[in-house]
N, C-alpha and C positions, 0 to 999 in steps of 0.2 A: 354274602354281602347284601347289604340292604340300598335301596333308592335314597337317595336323598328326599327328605321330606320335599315336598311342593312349598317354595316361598312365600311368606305370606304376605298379603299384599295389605300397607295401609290406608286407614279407613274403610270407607263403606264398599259393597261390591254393588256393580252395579249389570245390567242387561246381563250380557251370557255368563258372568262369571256368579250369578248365584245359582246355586246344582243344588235344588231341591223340586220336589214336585209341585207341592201345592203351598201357594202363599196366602198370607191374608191381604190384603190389595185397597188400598186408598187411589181412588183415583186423582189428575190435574185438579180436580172443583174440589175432591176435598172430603169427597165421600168414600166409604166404605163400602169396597162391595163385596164385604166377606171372603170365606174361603176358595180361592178362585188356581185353576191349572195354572203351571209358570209360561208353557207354551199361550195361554191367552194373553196372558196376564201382558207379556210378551208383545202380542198382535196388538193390542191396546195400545201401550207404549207408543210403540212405531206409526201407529195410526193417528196420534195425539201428535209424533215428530218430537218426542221426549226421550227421558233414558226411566227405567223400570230402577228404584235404590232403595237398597235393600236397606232399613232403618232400623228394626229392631231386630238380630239374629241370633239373638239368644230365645225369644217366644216360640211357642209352638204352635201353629207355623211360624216361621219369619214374618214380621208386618215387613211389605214394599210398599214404597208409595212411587208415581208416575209423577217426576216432573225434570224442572232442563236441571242437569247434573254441575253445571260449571258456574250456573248464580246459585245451587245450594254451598256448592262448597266456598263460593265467594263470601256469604252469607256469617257460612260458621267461620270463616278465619276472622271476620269481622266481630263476630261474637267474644270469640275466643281475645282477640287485642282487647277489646273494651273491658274483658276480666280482666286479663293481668294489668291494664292500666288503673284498677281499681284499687288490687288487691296492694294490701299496705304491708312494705318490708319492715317485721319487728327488730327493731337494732338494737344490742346493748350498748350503752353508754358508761363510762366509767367516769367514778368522782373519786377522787385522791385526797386522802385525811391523813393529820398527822394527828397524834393524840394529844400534843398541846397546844392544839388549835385555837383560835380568839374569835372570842363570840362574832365580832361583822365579818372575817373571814366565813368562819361557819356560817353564818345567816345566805353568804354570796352563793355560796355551795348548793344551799337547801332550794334558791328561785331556781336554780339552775335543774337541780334535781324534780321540780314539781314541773317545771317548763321543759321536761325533758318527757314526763306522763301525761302532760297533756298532749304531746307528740305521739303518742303511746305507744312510745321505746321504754325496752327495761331498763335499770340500773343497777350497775355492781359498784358499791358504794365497797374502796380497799383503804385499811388502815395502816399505814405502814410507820414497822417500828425501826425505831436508828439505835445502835449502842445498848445504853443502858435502859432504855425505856421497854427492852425485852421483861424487864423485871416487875415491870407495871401494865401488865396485860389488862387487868381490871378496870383501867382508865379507858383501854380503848373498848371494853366490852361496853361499859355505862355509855362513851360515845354513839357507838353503834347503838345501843340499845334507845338514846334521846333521840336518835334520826329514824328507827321504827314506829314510838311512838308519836312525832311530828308526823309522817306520810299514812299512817294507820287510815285515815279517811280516806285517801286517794290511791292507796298501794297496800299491796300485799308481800309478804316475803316468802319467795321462792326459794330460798336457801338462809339457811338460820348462820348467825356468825359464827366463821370456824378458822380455825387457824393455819395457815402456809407458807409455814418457813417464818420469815418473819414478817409476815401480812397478814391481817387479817380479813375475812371478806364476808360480806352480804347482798345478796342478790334479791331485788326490790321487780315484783312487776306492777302495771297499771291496774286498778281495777276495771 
């Protein structure tokens, strides 16, 4: 029977829990004091009244740098919020077309559809057929195909008109 692996601890390791011999060592000010023993590297620290954080540990040596451990990490969760408060969720948006649709119906569809790329959400633009109008597929392809070439400037198509069940669908993203 085997040990259970040692737990891994997230984020950075910092003072005793980095187990290597020789680090590369930035010190509090900022500099480099090259490749340096962890036992100094160590006395440094404590002598500074810092924590020793181990920053890059994948290099060879590890880079640690000397400073207080509890504003770096306050620091990166700050960092980290201001990313995700950045980063923009892509939504798809669906528009609903019948194929005997009327041109200012259609035109309402189409603001909606550009006001939807300039949000820069995609759209799956679905054609949906009732009855007999399964037998007039060709109407809704020319449909789809006039709402390709109106968004051509501003959009791309991510998925080409294709048929499901009795819908048909195209998938529009922003350029």
């Amino acid at each position: 029977m085997k040990a259970p692996p040692a737990p891994q601890k997230d984020g950075h390791r910092i003072n005793r829990d980095i187990r290597v011999r020789e680090v590369q060592l930035i010190d509090h000010e900022g500099l480099n004091r090259g490749t340096t023993d962890i036992v100094e590297a160590l006395s440094l620290a404590e002598e500074a009244g810092l924590d020793l954080v181990e920053i890059v540990p994948n290099a060879n040596p590890p880079v640690c740098k000397i400073l207080d451990y509890g504003k770096f990490r306050f620091l990166e969760q700050k960092k980290a919020a201001e990313a995700r408060k950045r980063q923009k969720v892509v939504e798809v948006k669906e528009i609903k077309l019948r194929p005997g649709i009327d041109d200012h119906d259609y035109e309402t569809k189409m603001k909606a559809v550009r006001r939807f790329f300039e949000e820069g959400d995609k759209v799956k633009v679905t054609l949906r057929f009732r009855g007999r109008e399964m037998a007039h597929q060709d109407l809704g392809f020319r449909l789809l195909e006039k709402v390709k070439l109106e968004t051509g400037g501003i959009a791309k198509v991510e998925l080409e008109p294709s048929m499901e069940g009795r819908q048909m669908i195209m998938i529009l993203a922003p350029r």
